[in-house]
py3Dmol code that shows the C-alpha trace and the ligand (Angstrom):
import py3Dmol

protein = """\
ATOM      1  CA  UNK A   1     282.404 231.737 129.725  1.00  0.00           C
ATOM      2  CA  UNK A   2     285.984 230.870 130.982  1.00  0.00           C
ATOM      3  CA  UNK A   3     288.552 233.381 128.694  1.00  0.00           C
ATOM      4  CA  UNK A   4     285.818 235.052 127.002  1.00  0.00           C
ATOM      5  CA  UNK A   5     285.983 238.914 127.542  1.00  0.00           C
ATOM      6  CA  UNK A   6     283.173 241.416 127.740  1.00  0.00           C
ATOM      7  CA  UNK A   7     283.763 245.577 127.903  1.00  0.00           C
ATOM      8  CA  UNK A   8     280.794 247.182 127.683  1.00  0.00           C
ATOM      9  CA  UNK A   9     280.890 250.030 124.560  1.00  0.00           C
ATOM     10  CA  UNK A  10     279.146 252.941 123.993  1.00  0.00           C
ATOM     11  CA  UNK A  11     279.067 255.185 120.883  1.00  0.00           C
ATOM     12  CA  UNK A  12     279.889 258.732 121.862  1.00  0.00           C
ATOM     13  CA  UNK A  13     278.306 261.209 119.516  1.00  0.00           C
ATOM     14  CA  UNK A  14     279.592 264.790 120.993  1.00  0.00           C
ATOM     15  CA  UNK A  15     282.384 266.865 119.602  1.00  0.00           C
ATOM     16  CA  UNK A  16     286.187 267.005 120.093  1.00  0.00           C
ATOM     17  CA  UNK A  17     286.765 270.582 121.227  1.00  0.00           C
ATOM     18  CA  UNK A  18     290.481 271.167 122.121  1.00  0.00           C
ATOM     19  CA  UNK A  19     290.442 273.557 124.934  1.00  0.00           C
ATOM     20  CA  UNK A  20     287.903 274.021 127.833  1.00  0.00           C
ATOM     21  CA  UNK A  21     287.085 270.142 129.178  1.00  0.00           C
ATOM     22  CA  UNK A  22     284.009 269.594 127.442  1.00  0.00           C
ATOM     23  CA  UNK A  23     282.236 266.608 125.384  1.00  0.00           C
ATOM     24  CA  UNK A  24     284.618 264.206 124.116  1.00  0.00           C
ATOM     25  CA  UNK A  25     287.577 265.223 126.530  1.00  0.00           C
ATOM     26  CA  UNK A  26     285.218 264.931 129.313  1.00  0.00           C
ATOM     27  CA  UNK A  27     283.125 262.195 128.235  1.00  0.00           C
ATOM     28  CA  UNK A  28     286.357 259.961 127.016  1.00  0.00           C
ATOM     29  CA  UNK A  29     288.193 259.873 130.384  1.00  0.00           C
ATOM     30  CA  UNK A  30     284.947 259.935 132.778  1.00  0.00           C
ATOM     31  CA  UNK A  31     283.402 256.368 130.810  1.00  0.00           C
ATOM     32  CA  UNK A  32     287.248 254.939 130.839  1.00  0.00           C
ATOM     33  CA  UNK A  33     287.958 255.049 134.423  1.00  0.00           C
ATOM     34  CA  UNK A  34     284.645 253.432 134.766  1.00  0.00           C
ATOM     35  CA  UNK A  35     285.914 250.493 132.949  1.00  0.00           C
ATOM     36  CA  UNK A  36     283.967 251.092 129.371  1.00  0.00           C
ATOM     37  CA  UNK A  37     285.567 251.416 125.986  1.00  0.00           C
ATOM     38  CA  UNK A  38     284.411 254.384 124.339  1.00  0.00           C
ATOM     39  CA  UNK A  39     283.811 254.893 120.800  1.00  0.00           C
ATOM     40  CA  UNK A  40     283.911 258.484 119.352  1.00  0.00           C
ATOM     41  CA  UNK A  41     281.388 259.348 116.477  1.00  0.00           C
ATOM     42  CA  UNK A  42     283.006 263.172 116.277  1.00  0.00           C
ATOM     43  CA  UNK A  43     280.031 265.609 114.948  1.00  0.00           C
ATOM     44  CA  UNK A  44     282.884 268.384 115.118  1.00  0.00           C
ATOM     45  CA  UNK A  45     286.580 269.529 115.593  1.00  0.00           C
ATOM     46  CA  UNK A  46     286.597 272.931 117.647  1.00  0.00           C
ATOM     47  CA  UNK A  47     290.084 274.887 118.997  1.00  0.00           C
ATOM     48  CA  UNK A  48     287.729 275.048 122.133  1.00  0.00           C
ATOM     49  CA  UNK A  49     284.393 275.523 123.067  1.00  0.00           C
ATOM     50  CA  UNK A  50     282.200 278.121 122.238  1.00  0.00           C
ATOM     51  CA  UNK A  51     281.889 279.974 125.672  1.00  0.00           C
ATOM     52  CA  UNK A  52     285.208 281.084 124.544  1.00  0.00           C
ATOM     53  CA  UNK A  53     284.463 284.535 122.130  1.00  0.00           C
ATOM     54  CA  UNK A  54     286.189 283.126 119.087  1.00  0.00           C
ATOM     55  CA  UNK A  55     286.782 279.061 118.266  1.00  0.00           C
ATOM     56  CA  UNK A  56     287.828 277.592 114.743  1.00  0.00           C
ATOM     57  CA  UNK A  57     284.789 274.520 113.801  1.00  0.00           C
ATOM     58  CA  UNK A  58     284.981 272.250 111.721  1.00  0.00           C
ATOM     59  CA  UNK A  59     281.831 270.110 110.857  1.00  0.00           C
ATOM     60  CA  UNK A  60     282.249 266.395 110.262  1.00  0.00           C
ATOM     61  CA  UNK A  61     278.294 265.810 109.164  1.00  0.00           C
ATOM     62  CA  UNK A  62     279.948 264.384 106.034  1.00  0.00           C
ATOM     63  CA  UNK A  63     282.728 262.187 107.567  1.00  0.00           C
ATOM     64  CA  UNK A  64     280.083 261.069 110.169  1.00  0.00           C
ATOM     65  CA  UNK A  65     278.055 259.184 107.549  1.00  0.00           C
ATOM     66  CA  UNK A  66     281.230 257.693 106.404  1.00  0.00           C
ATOM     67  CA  UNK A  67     281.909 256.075 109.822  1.00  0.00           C
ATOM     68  CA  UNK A  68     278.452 255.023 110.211  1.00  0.00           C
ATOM     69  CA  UNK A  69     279.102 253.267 107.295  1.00  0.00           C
ATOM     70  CA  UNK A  70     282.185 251.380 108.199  1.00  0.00           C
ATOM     71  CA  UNK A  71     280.727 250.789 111.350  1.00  0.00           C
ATOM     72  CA  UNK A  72     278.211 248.728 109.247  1.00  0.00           C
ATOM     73  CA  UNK A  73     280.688 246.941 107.333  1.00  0.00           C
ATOM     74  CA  UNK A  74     282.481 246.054 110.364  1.00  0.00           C
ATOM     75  CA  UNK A  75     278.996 244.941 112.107  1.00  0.00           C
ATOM     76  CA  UNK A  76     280.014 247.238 115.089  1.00  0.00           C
ATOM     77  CA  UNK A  77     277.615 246.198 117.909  1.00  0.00           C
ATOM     78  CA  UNK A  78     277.448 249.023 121.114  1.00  0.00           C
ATOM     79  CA  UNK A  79     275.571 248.451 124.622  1.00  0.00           C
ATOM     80  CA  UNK A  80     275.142 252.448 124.371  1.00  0.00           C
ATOM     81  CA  UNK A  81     274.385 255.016 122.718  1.00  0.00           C
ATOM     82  CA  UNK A  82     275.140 258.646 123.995  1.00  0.00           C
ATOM     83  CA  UNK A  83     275.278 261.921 121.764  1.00  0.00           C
ATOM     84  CA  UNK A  84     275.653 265.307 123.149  1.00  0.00           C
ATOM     85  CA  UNK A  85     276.360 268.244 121.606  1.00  0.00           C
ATOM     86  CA  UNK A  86     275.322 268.273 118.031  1.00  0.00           C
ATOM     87  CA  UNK A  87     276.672 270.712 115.246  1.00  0.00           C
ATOM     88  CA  UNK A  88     273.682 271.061 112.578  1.00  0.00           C
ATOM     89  CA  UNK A  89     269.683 270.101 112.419  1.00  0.00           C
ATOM     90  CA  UNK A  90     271.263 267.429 109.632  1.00  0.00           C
ATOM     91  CA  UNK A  91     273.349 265.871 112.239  1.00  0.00           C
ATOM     92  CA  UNK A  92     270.218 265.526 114.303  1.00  0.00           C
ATOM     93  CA  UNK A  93     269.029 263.188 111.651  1.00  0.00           C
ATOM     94  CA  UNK A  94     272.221 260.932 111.039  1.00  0.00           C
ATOM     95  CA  UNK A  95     271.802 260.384 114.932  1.00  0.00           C
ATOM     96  CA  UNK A  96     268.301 259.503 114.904  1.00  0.00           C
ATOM     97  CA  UNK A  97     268.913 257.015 112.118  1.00  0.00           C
ATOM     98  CA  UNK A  98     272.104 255.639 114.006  1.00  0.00           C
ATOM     99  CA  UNK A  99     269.856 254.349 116.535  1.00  0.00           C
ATOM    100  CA  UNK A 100     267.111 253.137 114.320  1.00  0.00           C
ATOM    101  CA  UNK A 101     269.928 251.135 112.266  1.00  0.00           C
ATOM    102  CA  UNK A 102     271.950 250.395 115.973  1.00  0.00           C
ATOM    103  CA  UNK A 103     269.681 250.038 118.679  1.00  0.00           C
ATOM    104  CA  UNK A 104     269.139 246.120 120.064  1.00  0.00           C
ATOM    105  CA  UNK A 105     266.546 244.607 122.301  1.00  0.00           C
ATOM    106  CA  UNK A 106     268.741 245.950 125.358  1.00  0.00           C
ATOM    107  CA  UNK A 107     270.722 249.123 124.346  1.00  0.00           C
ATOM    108  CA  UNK A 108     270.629 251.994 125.932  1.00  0.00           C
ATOM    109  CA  UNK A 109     270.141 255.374 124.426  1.00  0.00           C
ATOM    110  CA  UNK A 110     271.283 258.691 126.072  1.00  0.00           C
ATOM    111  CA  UNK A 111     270.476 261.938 124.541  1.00  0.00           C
ATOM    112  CA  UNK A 112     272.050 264.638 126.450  1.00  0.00           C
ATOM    113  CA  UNK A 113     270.254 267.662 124.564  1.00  0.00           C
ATOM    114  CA  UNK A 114     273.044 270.184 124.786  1.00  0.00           C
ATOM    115  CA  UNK A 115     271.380 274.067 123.065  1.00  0.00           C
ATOM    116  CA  UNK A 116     271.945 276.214 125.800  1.00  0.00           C
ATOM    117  CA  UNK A 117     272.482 277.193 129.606  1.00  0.00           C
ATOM    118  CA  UNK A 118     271.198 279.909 131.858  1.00  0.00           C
ATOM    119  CA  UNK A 119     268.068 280.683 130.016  1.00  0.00           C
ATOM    120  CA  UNK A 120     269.894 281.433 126.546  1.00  0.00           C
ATOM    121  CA  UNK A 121     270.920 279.513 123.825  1.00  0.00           C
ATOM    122  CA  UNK A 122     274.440 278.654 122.785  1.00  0.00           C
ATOM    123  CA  UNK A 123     275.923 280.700 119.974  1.00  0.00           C
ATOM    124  CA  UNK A 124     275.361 278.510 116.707  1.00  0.00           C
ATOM    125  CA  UNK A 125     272.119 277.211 118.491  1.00  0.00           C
ATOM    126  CA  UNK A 126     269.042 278.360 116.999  1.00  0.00           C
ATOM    127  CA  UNK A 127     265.008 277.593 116.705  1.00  0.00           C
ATOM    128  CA  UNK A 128     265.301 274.914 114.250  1.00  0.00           C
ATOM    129  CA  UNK A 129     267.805 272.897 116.178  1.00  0.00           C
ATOM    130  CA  UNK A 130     265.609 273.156 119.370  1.00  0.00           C
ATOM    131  CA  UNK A 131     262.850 271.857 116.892  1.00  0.00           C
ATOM    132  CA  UNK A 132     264.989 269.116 115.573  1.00  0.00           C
ATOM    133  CA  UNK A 133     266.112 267.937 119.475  1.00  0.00           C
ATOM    134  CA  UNK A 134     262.853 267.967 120.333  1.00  0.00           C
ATOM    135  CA  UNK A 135     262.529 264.621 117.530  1.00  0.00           C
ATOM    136  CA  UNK A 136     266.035 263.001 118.826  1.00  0.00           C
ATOM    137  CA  UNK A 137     264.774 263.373 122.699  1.00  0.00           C
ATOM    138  CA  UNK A 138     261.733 261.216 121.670  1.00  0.00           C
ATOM    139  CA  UNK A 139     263.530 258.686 120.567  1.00  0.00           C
ATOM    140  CA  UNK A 140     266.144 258.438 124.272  1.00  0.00           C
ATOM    141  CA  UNK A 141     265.550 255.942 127.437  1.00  0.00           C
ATOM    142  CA  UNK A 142     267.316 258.883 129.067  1.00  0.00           C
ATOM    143  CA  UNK A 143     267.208 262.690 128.907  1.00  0.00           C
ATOM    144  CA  UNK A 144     269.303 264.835 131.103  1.00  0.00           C
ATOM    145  CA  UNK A 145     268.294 268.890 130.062  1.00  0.00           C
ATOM    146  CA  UNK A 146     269.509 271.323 132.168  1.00  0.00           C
ATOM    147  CA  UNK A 147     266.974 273.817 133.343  1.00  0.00           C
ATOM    148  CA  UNK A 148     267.624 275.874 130.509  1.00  0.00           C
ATOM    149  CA  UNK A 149     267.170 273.057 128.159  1.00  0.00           C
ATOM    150  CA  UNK A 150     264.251 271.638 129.743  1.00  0.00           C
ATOM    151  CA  UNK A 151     261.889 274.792 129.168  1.00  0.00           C
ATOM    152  CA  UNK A 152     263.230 275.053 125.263  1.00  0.00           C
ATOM    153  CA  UNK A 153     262.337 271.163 124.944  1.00  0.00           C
ATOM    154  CA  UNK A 154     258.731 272.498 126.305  1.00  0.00           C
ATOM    155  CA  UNK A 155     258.510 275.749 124.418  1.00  0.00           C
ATOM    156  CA  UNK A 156     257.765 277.156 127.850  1.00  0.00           C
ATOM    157  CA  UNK A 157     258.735 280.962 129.024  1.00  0.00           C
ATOM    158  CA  UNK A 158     262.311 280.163 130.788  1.00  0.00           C
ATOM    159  CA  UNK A 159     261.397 280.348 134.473  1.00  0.00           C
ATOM    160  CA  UNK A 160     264.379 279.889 137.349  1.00  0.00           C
ATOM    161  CA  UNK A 161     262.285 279.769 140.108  1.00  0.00           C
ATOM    162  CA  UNK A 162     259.820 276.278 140.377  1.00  0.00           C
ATOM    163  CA  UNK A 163     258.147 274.801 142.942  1.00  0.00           C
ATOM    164  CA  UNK A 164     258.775 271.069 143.368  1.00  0.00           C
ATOM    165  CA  UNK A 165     255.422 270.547 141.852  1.00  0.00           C
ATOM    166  CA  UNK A 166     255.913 272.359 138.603  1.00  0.00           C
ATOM    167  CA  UNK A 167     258.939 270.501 137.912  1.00  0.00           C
ATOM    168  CA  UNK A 168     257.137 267.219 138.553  1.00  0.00           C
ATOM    169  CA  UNK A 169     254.482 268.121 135.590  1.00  0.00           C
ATOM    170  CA  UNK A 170     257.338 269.562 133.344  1.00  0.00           C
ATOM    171  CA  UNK A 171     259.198 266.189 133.944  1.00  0.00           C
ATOM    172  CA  UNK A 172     256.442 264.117 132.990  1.00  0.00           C
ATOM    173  CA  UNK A 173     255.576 266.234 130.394  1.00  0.00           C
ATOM    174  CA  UNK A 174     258.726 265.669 128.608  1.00  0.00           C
ATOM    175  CA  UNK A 175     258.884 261.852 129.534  1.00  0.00           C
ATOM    176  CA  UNK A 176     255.498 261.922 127.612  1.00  0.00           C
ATOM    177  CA  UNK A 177     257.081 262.888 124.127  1.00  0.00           C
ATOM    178  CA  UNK A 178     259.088 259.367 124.496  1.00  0.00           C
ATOM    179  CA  UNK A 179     261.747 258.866 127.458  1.00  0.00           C
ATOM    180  CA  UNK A 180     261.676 256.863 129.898  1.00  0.00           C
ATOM    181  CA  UNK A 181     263.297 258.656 132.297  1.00  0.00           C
ATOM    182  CA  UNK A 182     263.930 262.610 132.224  1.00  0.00           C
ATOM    183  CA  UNK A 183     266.552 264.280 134.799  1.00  0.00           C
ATOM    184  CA  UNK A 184     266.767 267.962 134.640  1.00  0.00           C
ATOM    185  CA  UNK A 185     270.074 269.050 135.986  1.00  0.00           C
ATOM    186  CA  UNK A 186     270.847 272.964 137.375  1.00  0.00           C
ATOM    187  CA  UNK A 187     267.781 273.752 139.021  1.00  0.00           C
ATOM    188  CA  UNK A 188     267.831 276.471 141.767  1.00  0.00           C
ATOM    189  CA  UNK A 189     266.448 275.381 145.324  1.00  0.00           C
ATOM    190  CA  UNK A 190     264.420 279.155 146.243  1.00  0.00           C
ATOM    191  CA  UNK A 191     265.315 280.844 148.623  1.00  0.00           C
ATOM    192  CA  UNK A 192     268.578 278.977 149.473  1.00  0.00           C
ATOM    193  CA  UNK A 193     271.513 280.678 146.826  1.00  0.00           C
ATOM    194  CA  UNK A 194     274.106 277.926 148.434  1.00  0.00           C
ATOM    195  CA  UNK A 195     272.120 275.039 147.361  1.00  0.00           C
ATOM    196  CA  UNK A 196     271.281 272.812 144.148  1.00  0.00           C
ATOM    197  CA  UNK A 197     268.963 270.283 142.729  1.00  0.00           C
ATOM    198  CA  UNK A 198     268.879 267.545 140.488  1.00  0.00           C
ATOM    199  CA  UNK A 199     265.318 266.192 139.582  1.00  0.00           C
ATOM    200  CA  UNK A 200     264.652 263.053 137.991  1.00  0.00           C
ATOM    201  CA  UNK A 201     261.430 261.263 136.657  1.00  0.00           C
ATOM    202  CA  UNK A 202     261.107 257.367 135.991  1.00  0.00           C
ATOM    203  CA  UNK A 203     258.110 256.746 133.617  1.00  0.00           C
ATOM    204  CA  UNK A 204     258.668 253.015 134.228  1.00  0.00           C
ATOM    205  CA  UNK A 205     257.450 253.008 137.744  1.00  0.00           C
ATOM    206  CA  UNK A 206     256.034 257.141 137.885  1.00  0.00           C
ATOM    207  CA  UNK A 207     258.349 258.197 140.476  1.00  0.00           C
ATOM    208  CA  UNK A 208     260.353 261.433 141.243  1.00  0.00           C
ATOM    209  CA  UNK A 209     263.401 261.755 142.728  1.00  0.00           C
ATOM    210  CA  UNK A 210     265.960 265.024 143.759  1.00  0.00           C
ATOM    211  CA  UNK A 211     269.263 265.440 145.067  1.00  0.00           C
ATOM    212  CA  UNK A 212     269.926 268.334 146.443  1.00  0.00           C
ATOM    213  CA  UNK A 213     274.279 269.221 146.804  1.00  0.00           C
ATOM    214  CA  UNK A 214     276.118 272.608 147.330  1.00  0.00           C
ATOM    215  CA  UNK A 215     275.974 274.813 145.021  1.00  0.00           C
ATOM    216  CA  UNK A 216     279.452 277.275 144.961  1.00  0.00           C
ATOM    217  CA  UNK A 217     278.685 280.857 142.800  1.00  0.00           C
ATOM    218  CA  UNK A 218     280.835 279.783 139.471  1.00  0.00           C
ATOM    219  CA  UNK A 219     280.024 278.599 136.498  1.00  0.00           C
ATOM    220  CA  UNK A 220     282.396 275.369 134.491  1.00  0.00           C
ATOM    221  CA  UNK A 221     281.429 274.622 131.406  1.00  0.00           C
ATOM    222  CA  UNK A 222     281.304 271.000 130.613  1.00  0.00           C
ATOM    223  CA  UNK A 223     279.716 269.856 134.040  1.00  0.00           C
ATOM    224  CA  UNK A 224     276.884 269.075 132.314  1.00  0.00           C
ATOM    225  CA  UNK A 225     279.074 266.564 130.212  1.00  0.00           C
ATOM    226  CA  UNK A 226     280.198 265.282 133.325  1.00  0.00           C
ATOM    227  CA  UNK A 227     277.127 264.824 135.329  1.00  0.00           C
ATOM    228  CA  UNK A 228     275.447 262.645 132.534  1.00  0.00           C
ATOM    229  CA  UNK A 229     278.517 260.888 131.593  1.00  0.00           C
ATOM    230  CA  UNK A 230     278.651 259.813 135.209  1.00  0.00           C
ATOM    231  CA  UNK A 231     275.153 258.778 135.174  1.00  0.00           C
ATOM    232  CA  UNK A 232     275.504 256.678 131.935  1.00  0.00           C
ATOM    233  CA  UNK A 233     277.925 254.719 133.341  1.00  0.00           C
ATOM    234  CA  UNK A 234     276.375 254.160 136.823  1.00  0.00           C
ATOM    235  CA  UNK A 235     273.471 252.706 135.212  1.00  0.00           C
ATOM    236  CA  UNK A 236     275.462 250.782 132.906  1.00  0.00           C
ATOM    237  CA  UNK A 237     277.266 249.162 135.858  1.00  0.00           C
ATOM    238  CA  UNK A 238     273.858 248.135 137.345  1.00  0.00           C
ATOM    239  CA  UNK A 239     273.209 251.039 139.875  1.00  0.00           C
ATOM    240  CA  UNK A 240     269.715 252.448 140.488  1.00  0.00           C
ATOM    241  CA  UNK A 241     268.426 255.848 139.348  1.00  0.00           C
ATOM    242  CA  UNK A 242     268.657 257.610 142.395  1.00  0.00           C
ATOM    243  CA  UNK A 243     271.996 256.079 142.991  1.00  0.00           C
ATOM    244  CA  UNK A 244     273.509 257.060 139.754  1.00  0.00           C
ATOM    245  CA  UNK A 245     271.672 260.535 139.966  1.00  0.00           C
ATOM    246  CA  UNK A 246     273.784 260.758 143.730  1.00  0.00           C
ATOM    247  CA  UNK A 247     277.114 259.696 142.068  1.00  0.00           C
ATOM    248  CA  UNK A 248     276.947 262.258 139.402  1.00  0.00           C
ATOM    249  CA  UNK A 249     275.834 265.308 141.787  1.00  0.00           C
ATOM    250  CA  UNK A 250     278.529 264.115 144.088  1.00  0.00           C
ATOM    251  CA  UNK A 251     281.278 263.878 141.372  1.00  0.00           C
ATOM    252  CA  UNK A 252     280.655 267.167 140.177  1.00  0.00           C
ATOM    253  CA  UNK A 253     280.672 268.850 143.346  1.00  0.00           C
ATOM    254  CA  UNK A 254     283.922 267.100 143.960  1.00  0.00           C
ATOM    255  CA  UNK A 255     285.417 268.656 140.613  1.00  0.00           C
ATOM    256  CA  UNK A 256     283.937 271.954 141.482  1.00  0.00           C
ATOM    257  CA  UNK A 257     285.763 272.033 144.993  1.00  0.00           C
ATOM    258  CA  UNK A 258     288.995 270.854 143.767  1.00  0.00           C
ATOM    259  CA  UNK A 259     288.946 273.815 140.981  1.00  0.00           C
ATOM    260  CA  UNK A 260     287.120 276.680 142.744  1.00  0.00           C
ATOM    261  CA  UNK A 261     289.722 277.985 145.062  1.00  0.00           C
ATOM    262  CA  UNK A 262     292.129 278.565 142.617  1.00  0.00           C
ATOM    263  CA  UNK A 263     292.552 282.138 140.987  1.00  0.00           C
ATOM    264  CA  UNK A 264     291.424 280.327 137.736  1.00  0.00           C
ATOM    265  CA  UNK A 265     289.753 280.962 133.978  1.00  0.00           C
ATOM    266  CA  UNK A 266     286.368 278.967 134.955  1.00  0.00           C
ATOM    267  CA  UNK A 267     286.254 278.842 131.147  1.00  0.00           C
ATOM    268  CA  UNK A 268     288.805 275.993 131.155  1.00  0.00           C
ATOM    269  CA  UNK A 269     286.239 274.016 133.069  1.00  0.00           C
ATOM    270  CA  UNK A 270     286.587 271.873 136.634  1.00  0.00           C
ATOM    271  CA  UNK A 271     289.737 270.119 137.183  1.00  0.00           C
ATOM    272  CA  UNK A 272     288.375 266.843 135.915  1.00  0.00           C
ATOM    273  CA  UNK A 273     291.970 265.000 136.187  1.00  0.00           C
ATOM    274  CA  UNK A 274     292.127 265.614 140.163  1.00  0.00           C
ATOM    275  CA  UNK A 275     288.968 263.469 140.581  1.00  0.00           C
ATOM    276  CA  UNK A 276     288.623 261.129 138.360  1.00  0.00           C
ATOM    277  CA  UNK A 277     289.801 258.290 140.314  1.00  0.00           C
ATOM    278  CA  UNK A 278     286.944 259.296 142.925  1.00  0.00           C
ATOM    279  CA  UNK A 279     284.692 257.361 140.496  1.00  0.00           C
ATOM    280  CA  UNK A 280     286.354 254.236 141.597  1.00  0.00           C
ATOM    281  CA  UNK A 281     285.938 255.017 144.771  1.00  0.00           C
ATOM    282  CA  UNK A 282     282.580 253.066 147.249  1.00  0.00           C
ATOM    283  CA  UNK A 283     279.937 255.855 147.787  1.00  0.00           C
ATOM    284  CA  UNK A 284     279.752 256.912 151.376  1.00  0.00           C
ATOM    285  CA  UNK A 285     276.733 258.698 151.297  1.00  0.00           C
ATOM    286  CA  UNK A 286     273.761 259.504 149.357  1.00  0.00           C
ATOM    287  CA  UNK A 287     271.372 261.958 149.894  1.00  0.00           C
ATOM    288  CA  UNK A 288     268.216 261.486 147.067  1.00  0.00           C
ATOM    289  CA  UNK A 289     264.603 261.572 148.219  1.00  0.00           C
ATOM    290  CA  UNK A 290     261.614 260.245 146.817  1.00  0.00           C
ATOM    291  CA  UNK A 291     259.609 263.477 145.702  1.00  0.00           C
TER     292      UNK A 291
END
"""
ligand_1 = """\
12
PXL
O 279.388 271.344 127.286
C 278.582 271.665 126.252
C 279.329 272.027 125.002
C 279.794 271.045 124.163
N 280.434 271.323 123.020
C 280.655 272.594 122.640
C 280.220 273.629 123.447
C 279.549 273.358 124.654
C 279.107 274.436 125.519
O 279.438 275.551 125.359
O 280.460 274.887 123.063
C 281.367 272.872 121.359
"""
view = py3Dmol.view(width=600, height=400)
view.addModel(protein, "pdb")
view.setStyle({"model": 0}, {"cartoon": {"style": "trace"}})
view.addModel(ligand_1, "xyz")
view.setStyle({"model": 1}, {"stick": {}})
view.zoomTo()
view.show()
């Protein structure tokens, strides 16, 4: 209606870690520039993340049931809802009951299941909170894993190397325990060192798709952040799967690009502020397939 506004919003359960572009200070500006507000649920304050040897954390499990609850009071009403990385197996629960006491006929949940990258854990990431995201995933319309994160989800022997087929089963495997659709980010294309794939699974209509991009030898915390932060709000501005799962790949190789020839702490993460007004930008290209 005529003078009537509508932004859409999105609850952003990750943590605030200070130094090292990733979660909220990746999430925040990527969902701004594409024209949603953003509401923080903080599960944590770090001085930085905690790829870095030593970080100062401090847990918020207590405050986060506080603004929860003034969230009630206000009646706060979100089109989204998107956690990431999660401090404690207790914070696990507060989310799951946040969308239970949240979720409408049309919101749309995103659990990004952040434990652990290149076949190990994170430090503070343990058995029981692989156990506990296995619960939160079941409850998502959308799961983006990494590789990694896909065979913990599984309780499968981490394996780098997977034929096209194998991923296919693992992906409906894990769209079996509840979401809809299940994209597993990082995975190696054999035999080519120079490439990378993103595979995707859509229970809705059982199809797979993969985009395959560039792949440059370093390693930026925080992409993962990025890549489904991009893909949240593609969908939520009406794009297709396979679209949003070509926006995100492209995005991140464009932050990769614009930070890897620099003598440069790859801890810090990609130079996110050089390209974020590429996501405003009309997609030239796209290069998914139908698997
Ligand atoms: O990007 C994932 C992430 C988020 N938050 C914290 C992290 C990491 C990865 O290391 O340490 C605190």
């Amino acid at each position: 209606m005529l003078g009537t506004v509508k932004v859409k919003k999105i609850a952003a359960i990750h943590d605030l870690s200070g130094v090292g572009r990733v979660s909220l200070m990746v999430v925040i500006p990527i969902l701004s520039t594409m024209g949603f507000e953003v509401c923080p649920l903080p599960t944590a304050v770090l001085s930085n993340h905690t790829q870095y040897p030593t970080f100062s954390f401090l847990d918020l499990t207590d405050e986060m049931e506080r603004i929860i609850s003034a969230w009630k009071t206000l009646n706060a009403q979100f089109d989204t809802i998107y956690s990431g990385y999660l401090g404690s197996p207790r914070q696990v629960h507060i989310v799951k009951d946040f969308i239970d006491d949240f979720r409408q006929k049309d919101t749309l949940v995103v659990v990004d299941p952040v434990l652990g990258d290149n076949g190990k854990l994170y430090t503070k990431m343990d058995d029981e909170m692989v156990r506990e995201m296995r619960t939160l995933v079941a409850k998502a319309d959308v799961v983006t894993p990494n590789l990694t994160e896909l065979f913990y989800l599984l309780d499968k022997p981490y394996q780098a190397k997977c034929t096209d087929e194998q991923l296919k089963q693992y992906l409906k495997e894990l769209a079996e325990s509840g979401p809809e659709i299940v994209i597993v980010t990082g995975v190696p294309v054999i035999d080519n060192p120079k490439m990378t794939s993103v595979y995707a699974y859509s229970r809705f209509n059982d199809q797979y798709w993969k985009v395959t991009c560039s792949y440059l030898p370093a390693h930026y915390p925080g992409t993962g952040d990025a890549y489904t932060s991009v893909v949240t709000g593609s969908l939520m501005q009406g794009d297709s799967l396979p679209i949003a799962l070509d926006r995100a790949s492209q995005f991140i190789l464009q932050g990769i690009r614009a930070t890897f020839g620099y003598q440069y702490d790859s801890r810090d993460g990609i130079l996110l502020e050089r390209v974020l007004p590429n996501l405003n930008l009309p997609m030239q290209s796209c290069s998914y397939e139908l698997i």
